[in-house]
KOLMI-290498 format. One record per residue (C-alpha): residue number from 1; x, y, z. Coordinates in Angstrom, 1 decimal, decimal comma. Example, Ala and Ser with C-alpha at 12.3 -4.5 7.8 and 13.67 -1.06 7.14 Angstrom:
BEGIN
<num:1&c1:12,3&c2:-4,5&c3:7,8>
<num:2&c1:13,7&c2:-1,1&c3:7,1>
END
This chain:
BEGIN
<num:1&c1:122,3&c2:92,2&c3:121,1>
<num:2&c1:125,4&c2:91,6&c3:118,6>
<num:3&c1:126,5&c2:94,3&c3:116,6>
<num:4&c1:127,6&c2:92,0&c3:113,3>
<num:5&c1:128,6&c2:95,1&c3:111,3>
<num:6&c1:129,3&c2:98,5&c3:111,8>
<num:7&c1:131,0&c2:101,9&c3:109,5>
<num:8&c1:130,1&c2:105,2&c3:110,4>
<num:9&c1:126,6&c2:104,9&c3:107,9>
<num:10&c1:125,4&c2:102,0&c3:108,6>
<num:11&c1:125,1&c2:99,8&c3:111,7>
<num:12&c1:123,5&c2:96,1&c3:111,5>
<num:13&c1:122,2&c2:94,2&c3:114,8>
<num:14&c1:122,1&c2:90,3&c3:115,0>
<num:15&c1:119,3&c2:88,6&c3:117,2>
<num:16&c1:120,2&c2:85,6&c3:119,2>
<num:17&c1:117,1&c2:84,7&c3:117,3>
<num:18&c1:117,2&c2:82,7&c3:114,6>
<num:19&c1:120,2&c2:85,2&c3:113,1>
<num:20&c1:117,6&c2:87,8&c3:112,7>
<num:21&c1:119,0&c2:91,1&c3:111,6>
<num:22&c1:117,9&c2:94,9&c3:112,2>
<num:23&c1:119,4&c2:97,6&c3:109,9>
<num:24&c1:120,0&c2:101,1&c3:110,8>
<num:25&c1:121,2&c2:103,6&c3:108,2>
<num:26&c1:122,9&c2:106,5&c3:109,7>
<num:27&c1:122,1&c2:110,1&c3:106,8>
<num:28&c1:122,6&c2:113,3&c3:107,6>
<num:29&c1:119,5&c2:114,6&c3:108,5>
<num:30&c1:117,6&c2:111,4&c3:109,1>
<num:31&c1:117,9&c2:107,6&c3:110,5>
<num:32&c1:116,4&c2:104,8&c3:109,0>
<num:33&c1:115,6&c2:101,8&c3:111,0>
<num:34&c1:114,8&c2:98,6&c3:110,0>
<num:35&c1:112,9&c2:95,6&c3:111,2>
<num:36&c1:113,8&c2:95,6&c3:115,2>
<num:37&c1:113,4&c2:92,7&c3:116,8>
<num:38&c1:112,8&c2:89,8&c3:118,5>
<num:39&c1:113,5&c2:89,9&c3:122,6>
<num:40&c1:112,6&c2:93,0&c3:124,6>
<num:41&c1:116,6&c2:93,8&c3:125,9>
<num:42&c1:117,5&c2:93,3&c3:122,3>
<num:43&c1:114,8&c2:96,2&c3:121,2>
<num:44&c1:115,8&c2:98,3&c3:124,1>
<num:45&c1:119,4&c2:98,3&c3:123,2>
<num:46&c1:118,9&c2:99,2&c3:119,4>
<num:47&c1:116,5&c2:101,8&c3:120,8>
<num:48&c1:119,2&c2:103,2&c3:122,9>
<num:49&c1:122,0&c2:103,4&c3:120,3>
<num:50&c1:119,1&c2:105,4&c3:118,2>
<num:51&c1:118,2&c2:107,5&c3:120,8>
<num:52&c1:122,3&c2:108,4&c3:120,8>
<num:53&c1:122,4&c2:109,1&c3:117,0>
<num:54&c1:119,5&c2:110,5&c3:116,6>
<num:55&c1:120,4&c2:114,4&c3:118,0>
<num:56&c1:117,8&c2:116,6&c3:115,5>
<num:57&c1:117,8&c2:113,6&c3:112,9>
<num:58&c1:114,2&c2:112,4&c3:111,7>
<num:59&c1:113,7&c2:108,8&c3:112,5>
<num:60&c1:112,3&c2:106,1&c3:110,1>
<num:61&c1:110,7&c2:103,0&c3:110,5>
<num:62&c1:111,0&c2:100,9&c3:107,3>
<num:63&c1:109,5&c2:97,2&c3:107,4>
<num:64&c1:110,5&c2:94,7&c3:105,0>
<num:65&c1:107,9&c2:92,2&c3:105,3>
<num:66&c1:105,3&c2:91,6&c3:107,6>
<num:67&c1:106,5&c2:88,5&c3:109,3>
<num:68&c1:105,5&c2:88,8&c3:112,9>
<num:69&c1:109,5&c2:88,3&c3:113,7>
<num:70&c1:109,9&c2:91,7&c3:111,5>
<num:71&c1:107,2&c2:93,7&c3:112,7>
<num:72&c1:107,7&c2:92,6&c3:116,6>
<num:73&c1:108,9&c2:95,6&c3:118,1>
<num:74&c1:106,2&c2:98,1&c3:116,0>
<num:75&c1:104,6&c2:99,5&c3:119,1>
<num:76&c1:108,5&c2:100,4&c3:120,6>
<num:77&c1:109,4&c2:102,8&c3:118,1>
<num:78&c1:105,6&c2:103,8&c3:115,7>
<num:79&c1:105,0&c2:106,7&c3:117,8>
<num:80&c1:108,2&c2:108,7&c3:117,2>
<num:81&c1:108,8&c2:107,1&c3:113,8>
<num:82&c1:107,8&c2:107,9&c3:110,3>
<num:83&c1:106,9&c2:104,8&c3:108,7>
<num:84&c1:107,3&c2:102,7&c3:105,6>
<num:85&c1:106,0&c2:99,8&c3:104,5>
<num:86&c1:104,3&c2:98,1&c3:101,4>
<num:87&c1:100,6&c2:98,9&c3:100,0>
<num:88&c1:100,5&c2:95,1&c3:100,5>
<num:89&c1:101,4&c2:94,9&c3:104,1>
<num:90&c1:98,6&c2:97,4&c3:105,2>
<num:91&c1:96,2&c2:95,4&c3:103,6>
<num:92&c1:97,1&c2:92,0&c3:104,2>
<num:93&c1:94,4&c2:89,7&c3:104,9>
<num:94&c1:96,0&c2:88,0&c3:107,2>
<num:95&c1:97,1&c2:90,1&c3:109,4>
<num:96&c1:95,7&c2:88,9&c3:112,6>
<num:97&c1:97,3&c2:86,0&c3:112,2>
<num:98&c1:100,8&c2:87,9&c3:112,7>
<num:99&c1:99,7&c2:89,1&c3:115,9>
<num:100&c1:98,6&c2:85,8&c3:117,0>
<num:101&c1:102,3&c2:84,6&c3:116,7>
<num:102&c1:103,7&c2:87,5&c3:118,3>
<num:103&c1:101,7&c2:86,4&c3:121,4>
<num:104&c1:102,4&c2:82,9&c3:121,2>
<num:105&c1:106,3&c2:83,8&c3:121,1>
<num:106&c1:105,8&c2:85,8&c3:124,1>
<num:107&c1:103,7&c2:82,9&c3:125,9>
<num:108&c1:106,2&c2:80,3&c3:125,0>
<num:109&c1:109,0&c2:81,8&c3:127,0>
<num:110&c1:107,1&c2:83,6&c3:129,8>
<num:111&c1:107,7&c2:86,6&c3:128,5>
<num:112&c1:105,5&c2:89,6&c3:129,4>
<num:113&c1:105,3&c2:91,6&c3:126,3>
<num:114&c1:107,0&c2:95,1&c3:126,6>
<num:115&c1:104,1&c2:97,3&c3:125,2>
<num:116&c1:100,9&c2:96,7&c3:123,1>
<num:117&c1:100,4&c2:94,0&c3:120,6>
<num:118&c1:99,4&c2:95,5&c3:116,9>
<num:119&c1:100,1&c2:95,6&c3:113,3>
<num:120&c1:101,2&c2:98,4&c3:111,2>
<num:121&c1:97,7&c2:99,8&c3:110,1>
<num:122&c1:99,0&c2:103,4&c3:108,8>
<num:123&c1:102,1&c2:104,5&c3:107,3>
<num:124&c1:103,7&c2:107,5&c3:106,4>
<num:125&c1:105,0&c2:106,7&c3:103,0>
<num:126&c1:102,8&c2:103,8&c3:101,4>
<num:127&c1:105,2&c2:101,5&c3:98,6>
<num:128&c1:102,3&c2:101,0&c3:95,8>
<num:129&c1:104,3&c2:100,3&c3:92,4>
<num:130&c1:106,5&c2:97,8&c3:91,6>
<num:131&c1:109,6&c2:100,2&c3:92,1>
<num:132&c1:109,5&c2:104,0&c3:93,4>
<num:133&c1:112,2&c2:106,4&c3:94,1>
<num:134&c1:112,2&c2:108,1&c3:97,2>
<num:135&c1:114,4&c2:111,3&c3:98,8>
<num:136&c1:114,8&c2:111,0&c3:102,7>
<num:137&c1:116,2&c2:113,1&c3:104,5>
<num:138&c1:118,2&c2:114,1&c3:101,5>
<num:139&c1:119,2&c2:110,8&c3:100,3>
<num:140&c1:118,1&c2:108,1&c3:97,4>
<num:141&c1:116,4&c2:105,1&c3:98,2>
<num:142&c1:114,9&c2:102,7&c3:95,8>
<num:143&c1:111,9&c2:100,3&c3:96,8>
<num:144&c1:111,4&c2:97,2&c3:95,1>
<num:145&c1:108,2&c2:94,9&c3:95,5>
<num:146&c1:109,6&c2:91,3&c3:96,6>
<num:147&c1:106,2&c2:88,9&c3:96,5>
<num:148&c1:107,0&c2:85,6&c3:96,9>
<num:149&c1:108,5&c2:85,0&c3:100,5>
<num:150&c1:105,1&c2:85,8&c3:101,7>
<num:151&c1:102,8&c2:88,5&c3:99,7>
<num:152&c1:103,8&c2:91,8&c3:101,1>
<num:153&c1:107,9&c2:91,9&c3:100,7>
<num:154&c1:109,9&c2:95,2&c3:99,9>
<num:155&c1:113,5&c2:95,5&c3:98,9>
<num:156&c1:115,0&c2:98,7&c3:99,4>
<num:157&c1:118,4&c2:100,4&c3:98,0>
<num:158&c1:119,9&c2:103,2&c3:99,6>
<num:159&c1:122,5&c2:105,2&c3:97,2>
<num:160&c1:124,8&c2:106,6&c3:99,9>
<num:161&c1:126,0&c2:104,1&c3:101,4>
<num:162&c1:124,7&c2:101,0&c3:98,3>
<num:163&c1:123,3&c2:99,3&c3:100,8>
<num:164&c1:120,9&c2:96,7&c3:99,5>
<num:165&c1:118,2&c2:95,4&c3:102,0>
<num:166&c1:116,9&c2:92,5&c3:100,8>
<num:167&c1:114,5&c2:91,4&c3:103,3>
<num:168&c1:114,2&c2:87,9&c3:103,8>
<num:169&c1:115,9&c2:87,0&c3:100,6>
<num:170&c1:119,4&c2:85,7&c3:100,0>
<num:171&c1:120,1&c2:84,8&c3:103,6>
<num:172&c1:122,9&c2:82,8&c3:103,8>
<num:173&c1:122,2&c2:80,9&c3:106,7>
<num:174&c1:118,9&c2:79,3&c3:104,9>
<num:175&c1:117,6&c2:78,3&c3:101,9>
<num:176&c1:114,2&c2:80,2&c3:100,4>
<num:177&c1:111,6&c2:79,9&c3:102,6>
<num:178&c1:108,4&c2:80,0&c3:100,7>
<num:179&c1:104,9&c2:80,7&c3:101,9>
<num:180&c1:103,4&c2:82,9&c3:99,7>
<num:181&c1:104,2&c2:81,5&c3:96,1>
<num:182&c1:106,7&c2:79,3&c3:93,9>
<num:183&c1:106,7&c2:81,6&c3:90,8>
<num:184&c1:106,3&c2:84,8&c3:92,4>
<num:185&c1:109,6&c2:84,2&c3:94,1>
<num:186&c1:111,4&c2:83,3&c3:91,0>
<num:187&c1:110,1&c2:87,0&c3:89,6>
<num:188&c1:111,5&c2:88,1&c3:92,9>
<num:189&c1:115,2&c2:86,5&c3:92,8>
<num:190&c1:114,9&c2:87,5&c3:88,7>
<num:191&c1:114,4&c2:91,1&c3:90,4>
<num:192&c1:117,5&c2:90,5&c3:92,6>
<num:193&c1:119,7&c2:89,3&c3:89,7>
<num:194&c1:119,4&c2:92,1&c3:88,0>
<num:195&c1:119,7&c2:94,5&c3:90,9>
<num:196&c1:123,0&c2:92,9&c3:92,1>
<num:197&c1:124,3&c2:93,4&c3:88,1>
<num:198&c1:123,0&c2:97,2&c3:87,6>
<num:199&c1:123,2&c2:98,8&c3:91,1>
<num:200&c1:126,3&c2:99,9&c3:92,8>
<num:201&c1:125,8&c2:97,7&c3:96,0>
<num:202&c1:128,8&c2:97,4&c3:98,3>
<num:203&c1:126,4&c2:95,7&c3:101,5>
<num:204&c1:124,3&c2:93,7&c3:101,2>
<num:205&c1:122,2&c2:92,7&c3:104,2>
<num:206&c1:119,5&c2:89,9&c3:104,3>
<num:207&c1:116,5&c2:89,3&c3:106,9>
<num:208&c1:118,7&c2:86,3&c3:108,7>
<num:209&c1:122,6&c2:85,5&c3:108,9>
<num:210&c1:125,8&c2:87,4&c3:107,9>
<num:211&c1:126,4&c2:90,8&c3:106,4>
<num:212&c1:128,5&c2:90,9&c3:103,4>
<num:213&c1:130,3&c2:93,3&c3:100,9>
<num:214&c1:131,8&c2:90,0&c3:99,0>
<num:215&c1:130,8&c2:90,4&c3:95,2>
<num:216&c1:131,4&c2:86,6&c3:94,7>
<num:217&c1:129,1&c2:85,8&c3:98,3>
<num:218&c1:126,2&c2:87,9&c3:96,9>
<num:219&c1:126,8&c2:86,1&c3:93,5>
<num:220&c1:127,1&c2:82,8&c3:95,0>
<num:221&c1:123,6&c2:83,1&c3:97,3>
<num:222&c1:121,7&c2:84,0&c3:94,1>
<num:223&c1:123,3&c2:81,3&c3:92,5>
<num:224&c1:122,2&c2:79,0&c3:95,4>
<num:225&c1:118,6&c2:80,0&c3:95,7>
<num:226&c1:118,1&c2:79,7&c3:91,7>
<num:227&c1:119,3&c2:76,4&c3:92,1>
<num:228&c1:116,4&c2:75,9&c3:95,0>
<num:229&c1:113,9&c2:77,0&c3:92,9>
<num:230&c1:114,5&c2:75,3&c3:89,8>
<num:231&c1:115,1&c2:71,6&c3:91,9>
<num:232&c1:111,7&c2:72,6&c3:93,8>
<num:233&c1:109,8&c2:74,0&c3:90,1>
<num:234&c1:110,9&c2:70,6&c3:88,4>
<num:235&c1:109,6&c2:68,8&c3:92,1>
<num:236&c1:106,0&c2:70,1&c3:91,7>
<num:237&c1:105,7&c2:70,7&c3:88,0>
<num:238&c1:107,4&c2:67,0&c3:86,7>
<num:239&c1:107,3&c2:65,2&c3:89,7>
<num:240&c1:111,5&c2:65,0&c3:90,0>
<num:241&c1:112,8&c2:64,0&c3:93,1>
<num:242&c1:114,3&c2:66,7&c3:95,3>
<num:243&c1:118,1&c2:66,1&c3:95,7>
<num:244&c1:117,8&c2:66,5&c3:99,3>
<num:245&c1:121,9&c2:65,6&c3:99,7>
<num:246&c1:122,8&c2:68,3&c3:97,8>
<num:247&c1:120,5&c2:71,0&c3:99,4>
<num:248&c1:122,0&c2:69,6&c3:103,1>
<num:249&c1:125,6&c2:70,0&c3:101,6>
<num:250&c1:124,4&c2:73,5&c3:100,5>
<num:251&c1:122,6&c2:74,4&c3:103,7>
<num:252&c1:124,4&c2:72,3&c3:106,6>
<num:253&c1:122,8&c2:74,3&c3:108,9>
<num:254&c1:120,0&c2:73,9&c3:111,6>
<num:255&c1:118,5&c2:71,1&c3:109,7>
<num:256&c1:116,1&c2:70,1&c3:112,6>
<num:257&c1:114,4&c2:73,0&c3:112,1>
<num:258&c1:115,1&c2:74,0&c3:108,7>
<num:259&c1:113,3&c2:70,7&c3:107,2>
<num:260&c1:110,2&c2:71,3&c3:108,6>
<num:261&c1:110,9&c2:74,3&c3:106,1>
<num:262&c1:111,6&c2:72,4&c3:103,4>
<num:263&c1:108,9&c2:70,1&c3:103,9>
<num:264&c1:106,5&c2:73,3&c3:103,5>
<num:265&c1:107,9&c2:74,0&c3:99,9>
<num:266&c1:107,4&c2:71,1&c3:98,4>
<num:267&c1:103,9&c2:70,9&c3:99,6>
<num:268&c1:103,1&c2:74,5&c3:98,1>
<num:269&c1:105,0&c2:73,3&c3:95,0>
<num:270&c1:102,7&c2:70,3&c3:94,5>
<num:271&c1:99,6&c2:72,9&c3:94,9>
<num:272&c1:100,9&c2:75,7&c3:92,9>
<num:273&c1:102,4&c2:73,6&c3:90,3>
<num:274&c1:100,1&c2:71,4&c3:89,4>
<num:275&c1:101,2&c2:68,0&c3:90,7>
<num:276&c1:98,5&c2:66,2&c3:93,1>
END
């Protein structure tokens, strides 16, 4: 498991999957820890550096989404965990369809899985508006509702260190994945516009990809997936061609999987925006 950044507050973990990351902030009196994931010796060795930290420190559990990637390793770390997640997330409809894909990840590579199979179903501090302010362990965090990704999102800010965890939004590796909803994930990246202009954020760390503290790099993502949208809004609401060269030369990266992504958007475009 990589460590792709580190200070004495804040430690950030980098899958070998798909560039998926897992925060941990590092208070006072508590530790928050967010999204672990994807293979079992990865989980183990984020569960050992908390175990280290921890001492008499409460730990937190804090999901962003409820991609089965993000809510993996639930069953490692529920029992001695406070956790936080989204009103949406507990009542997501489809929720057994997150489980099913945990299952087939761990069939695909012969993988026995580590401990039980199962979805967030209670949480110890439920994220019901469309922001809230919350002290733990001493410290500010804000939570943000962040629909539009898929229809359960949170994005959270924590004051000490202005971290902003943006979930899997902004990822510079990869261009919005949408499965949820066009519009609301223009309100969303509206949301993060502002947040990146108002808040004092010196980190920002998305669900996939690199870590960064650049002003101009968190500016210049935003500016990248606003360009998404609007070439996918005027794809299903005009019928515009997609300038598919320019998105490549934007996002060079891991197109053999990526346009099977992109392929999904402009499907959901055509539904959502009205084009048959």
């Amino acid at each position: 498991m990589k460590v792709s950044f580190e200070h004495e507050k804040l430690v950030v973990f980098e899958s070998e999957l798909m560039q998926t990351t897992c925060t941990l902030i590092i208070g006072e009196r508590h530790l928050l820890l967010v999204d672990p994931n994807w293979l079992p010796s990865e989980v183990e060795k984020i569960a050992q550096r908390v175990s280290a930290l921890q001492g008499d420190r409460s730990l937190y559990l804090y999901f962003t989404h409820s991609d089965y990637d993000h809510i993996i390793a639930y069953e490692r770390f529920c029992d001695q965990a406070q956790v936080i997640v989204s009103q949406a997330l507990l009542s997501n409809p489809e929720w057994h369809q997150q489980l099913e894909e945990i299952r087939q990840f761990y069939d695909q590579y012969y993988l026995a899985p580590p401990w039980p199979v199962s979805y967030p179903q209670r949480a110890d501090l439920i994220i019901a508006q469309p922001a809230e302010r919350h002290e733990i362990g001493g410290e500010v965090y804000h939570f943000y509702q962040a629909l539009g990704h898929n229809r359960d999102g949170l994005i959270a800010f924590h004051e000490t260190t202005g971290t902003l965890i943006t979930g899997d939004y902004l990822c510079g590796v990869e261009f919005p994945f949408i499965y949820y909803s066009v519009l609301a994930y223009q309100k969303t990246l509206d949301l993060l516009g502002r947040l990146l202009n108002d808040l004092p954020v010196k980190t920002l760390v998305a669900g996939h990809g690199a870590v960064t503290q650049d002003k101009q790099e968190m500016q210049a993502r935003w500016q990248a997936s606003q360009w998404y949208l609007d070439a996918l809004v005027a794809y299903g609401r005009d019928g515009r061609g997609f300038p598919e060269t320019e998105l490549w030369r934007k996002y060079p990266y891991f197109q053999h999987i990526q346009k099977k992504y992109h392929q999904a958007n402009l499907a959901l475009a055509k539904r959502e925006l009205g084009r048959i």
